[in-house]
C-alpha positions in Angstrom: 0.0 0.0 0.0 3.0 2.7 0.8 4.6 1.6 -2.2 1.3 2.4 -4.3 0.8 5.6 -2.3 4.3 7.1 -3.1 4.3 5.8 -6.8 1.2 7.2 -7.3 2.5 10.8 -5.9 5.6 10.7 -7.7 3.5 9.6 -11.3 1.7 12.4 -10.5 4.9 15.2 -10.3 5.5 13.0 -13.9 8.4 11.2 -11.9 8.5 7.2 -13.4 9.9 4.8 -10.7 12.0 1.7 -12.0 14.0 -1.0 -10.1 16.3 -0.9 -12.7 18.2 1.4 -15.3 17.5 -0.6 -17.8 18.0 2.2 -20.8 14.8 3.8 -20.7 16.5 6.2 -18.2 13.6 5.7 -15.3 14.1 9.0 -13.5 14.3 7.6 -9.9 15.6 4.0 -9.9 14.7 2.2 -6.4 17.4 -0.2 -5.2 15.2 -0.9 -1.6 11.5 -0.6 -1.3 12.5 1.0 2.2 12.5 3.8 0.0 8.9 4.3 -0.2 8.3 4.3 3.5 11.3 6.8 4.2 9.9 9.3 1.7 6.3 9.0 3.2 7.0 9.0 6.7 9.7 11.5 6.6 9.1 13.7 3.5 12.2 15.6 2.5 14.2 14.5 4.8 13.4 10.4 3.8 13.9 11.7 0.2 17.9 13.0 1.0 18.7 10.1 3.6 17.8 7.4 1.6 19.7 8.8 -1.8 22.3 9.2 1.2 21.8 5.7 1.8 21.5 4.6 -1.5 18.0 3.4 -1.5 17.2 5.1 -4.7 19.4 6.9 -7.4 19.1 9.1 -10.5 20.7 10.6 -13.6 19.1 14.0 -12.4 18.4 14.2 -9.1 17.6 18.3 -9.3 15.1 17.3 -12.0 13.3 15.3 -9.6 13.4 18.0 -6.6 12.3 20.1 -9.6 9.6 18.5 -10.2 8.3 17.5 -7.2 8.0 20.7 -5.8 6.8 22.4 -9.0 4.0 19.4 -9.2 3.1 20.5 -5.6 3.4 17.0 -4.6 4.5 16.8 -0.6 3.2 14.2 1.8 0.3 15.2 3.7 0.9 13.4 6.3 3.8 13.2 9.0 6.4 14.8 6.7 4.1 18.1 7.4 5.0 17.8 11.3 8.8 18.4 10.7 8.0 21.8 9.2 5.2 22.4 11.8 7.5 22.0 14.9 10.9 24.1 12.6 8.0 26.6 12.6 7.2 26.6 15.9 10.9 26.4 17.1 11.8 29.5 15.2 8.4 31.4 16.4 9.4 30.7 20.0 13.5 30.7 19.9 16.0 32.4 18.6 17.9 29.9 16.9 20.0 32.3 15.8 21.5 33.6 19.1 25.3 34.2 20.5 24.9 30.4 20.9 22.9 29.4 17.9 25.4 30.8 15.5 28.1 28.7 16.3 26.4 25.3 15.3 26.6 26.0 11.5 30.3 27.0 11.9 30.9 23.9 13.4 29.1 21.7 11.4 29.8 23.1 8.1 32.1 26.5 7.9 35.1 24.7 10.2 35.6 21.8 8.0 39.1 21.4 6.3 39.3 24.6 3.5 40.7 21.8 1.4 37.4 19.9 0.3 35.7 23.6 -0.4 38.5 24.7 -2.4 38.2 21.6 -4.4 35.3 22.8 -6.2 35.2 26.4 -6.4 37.0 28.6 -8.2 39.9 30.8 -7.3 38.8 33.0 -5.3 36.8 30.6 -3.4 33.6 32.0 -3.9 30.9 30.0 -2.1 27.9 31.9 -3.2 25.9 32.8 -6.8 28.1 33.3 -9.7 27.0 35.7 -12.3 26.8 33.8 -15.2 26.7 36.3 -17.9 27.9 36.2 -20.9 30.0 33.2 -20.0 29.4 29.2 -19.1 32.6 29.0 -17.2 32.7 29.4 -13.4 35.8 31.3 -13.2 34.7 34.3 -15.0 31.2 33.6 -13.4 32.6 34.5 -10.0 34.8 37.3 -11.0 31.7 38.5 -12.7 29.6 38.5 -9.2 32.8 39.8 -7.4 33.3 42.9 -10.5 29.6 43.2 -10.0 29.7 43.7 -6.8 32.2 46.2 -6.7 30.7 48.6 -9.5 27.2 48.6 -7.5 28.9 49.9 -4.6 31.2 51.8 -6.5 34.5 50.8 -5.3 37.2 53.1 -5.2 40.8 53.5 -4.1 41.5 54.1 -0.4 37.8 53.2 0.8 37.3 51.2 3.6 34.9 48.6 3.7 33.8 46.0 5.9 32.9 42.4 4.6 30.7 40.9 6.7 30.7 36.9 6.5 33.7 37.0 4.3 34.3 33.1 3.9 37.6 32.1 2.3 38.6 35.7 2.0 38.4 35.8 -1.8 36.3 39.4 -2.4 38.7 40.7 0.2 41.6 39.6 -1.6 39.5 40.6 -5.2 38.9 44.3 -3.8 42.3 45.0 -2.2 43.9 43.6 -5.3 41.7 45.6 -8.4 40.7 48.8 -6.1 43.6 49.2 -3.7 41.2 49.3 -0.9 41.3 48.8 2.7 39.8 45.7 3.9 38.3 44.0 7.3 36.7 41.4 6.9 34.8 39.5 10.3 33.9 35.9 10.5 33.0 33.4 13.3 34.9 30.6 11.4 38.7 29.8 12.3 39.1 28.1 9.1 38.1 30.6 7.6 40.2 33.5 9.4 43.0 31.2 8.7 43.0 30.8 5.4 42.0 34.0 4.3 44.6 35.8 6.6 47.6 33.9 4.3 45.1 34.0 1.0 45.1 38.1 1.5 48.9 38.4 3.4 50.4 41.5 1.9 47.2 43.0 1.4 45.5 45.9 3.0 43.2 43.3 4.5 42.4 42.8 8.2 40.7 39.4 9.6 38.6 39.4 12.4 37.0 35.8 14.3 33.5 37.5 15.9 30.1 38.1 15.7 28.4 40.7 13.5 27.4 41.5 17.1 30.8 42.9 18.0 31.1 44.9 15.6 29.4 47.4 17.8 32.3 47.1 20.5 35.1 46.3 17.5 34.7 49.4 15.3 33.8 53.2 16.0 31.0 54.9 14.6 31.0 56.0 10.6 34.1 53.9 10.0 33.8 52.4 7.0 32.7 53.9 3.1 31.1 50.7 2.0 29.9 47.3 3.8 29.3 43.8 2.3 27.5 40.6 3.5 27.4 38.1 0.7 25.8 34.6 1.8 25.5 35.7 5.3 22.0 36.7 6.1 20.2 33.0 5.6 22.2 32.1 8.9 21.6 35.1 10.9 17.5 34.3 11.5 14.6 37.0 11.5 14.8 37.8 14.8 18.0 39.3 14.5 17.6 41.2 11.2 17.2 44.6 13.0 20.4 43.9 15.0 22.8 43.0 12.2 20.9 45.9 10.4 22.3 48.2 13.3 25.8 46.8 13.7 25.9 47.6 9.9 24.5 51.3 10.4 26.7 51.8 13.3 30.0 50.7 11.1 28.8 52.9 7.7 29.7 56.0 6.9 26.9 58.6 6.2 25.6 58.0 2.2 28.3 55.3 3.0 26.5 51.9 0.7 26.0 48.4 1.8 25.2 45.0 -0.2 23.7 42.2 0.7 23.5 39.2 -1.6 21.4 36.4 -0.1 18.6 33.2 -0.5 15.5 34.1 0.0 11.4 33.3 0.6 9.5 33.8 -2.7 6.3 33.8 -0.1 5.2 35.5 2.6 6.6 32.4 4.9 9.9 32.2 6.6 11.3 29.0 4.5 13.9 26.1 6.4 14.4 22.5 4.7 14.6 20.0 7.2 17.0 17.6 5.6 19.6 21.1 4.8 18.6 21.7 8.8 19.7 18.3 9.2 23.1 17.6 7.2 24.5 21.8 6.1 23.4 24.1 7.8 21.8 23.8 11.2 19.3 26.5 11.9 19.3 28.4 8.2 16.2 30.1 7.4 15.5 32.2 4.1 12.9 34.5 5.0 10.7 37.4 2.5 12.2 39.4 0.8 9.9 41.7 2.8 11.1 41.2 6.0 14.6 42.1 5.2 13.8 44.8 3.3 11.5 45.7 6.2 14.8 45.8 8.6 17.0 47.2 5.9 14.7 50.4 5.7 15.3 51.8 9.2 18.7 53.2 8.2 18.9 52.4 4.8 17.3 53.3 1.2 17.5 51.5 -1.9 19.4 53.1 -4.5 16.6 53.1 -7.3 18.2 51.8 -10.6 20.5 48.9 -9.3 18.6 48.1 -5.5 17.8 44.9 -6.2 19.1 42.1 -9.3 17.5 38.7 -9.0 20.2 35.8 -9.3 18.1 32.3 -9.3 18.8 31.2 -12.5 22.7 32.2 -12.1 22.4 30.1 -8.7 21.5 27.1 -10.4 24.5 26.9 -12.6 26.5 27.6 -9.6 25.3 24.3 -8.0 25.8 22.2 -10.8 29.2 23.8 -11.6 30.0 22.6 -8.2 29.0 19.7 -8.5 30.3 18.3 -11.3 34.0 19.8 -10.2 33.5 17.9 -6.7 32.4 14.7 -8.8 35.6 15.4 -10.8 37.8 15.8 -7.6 36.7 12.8 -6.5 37.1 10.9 -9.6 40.3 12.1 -10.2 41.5 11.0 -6.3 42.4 14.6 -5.8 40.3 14.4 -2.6 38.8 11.2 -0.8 35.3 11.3 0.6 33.3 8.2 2.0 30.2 7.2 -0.3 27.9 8.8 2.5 29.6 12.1 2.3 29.9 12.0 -1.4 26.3 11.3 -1.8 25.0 13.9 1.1 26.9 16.9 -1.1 25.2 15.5 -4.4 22.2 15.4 -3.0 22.8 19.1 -1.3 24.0 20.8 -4.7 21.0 19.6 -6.8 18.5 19.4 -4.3 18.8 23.0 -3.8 18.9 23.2 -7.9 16.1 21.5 -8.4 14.0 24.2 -5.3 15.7 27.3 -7.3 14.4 25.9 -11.1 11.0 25.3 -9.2 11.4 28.8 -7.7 11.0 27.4 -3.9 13.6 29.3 -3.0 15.2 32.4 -4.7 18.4 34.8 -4.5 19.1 37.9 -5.0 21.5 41.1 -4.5 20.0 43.7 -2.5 22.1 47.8 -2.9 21.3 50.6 0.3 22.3 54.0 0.6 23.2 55.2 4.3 
């Protein structure tokens, strides 16, 4: 009876079910039937664990996120309880606290640079590329970071502060094409690390803290310009009007600010369980009301560029990265268990397949002090 249930669900997102690939390319093939009880009882998350496990595989596992969300197809049942109680959580905690912060550092932001650096591109750019004009990932990324730079008009001798700077690679980008001055703040020791040897000989300074420091760090009207790229999914709703004050406090008047980020197309604060579960502990992508909301108390948008969406550039990040880890790994330039392997396929073009289906979007978002 599950086995009907979940066939019929998936026939009905046009998703065909085989037990074999046996040349008509059957989109999902099942390997276990525990399959069809994981993806019933657990929803999204019994979809990633058992491709984790490798109950079930597929040639295009973003085309089948794809179209199960664009079908509208989602288990009515008890899959609906993991996003009931994430809502509730959220409602009632900040998950996001002092506290809170640290878990996605140390589950995901701490690991060895090496595996990161295995699939992105030079200047280690773990957000949207800007695929224009150009299939390559390379240029992609120095597209975003050039992009960047012209929207908040860059020049030599400014100061700005990046906010959530990962690997240190805009640092290094803006202290290297503008001659500017650089600090850049993150919770990550990885990340300090390496971008503190990345950028040595640079005008760039690396800080380990919270955005919430930045208060105590840095005095008033500092800084010409201020970035956060990637940062706000993981700092939570009920801290959008602090981070929005730390980032007041550190810009100079008409000083400008950027924030590139994942966002809600609805007017619901959105959280996958199984990302929750295996990336990033505690994310959330909320409306792009809401931060626009928080942004407005010290900010305005500067009319002509204040806000570019990026889905469709996101999705060819994701599968750029994917197919260079998959290379990596073929290669033996790095070593990953089948269970790790699998949870980072499944993470790339699961969150492909929710961007083509327009579950989630991104986008860059340009304020004027």
């Amino acid at each position: 009876m599950i086995k009907q249930v979940v066939t019929h669900l998936f026939e009905k997102a046009g998703l065909q079910l085989g037990d074999s690939d046996d040349g008509n390319h059957n989109e999902i093939v099942v390997h276990d039937d525990k399959f069809f009880r994981e993806v019933l009882v657990n929803g999204s998350i019994g979809l990633g664990d058992s491709y984790i496990d490798g109950l079930w595989n597929s040639h295009s596992v973003d085309v089948v996120v794809f179209k199960l969300l664009k079908a509208g197809v989602y288990n009515p049942t008890l899959a609906r309880v993991y996003d009931l109680i994430g809502s509730f959580s959220r409602s009632i905690h900040n998950l996001q606290d002092r506290t809170g912060s640290h878990k996605v550092i140390d589950k995901h932001y701490n690991l060895n640079p090496d595996l990161f650096l295995k699939f992105l591109d030079h200047y280690n750019q773990y957000t949207c590329g800007y695929f224009e004009k150009t299939d390559n990932l390379e240029k992609a990324q120095e597209n975003k970071l050039e992009l960047i730079c012209n929207k908040l008009d860059i020049r030599m001798n400014d100061k700005v502060l990046d906010i959530g700077g990962g690997w240190g690679g805009l640092a290094l980008y803006m202290s290297e094409r503008f001659d500017v001055n650089v600090t850049m703040v993150t919770l990550s020791e990885q990340q300090a690390n390496y971008a503190r040897k990345l950028c040595e000989g640079r005008k760039v300074k690396v800080y380990i803290c919270d955005y919430r420091d930045i208060l105590r760090l840095f005095s008033p009207n500092r800084f010409d310009k201020v970035t956060a790229v990637g940062i706000l999914e993981h700092i939570g709703h009920k801290n959008y009007r602090e981070f929005m004050t730390a980032v007041n406090h550190a810009l100079k008047p008409t000083g400008r600010c950027l924030f590139q980020t994942l966002y809600s197309p609805t007017n619901m604060i959105l959280s996958n369980p199984w990302i929750r579960k295996h990336i990033f502990p505690n994310h959330e992508l909320p409306p792009y009301n809401t931060i626009h909301s928080a942004a407005s108390e010290y900010f305005q948008p500067l009319d002509e560029i204040a806000f570019q969406d990026m889905t469709s550039h996101y999705v060819k990040t994701l599968l750029n990265w994917n197919e260079r880890l998959n290379k990596a790994i073929d290669t033996g330039t790095i070593k990953l268990e089948t269970s790790e392997h699998r949870t980072w396929n499944f993470y790339f073009l699961s969150c492909a397949g929710a961007l083509r289906a327009e579950h989630m979007r991104v986008g860059q978002l340009v304020y004027q002090k």
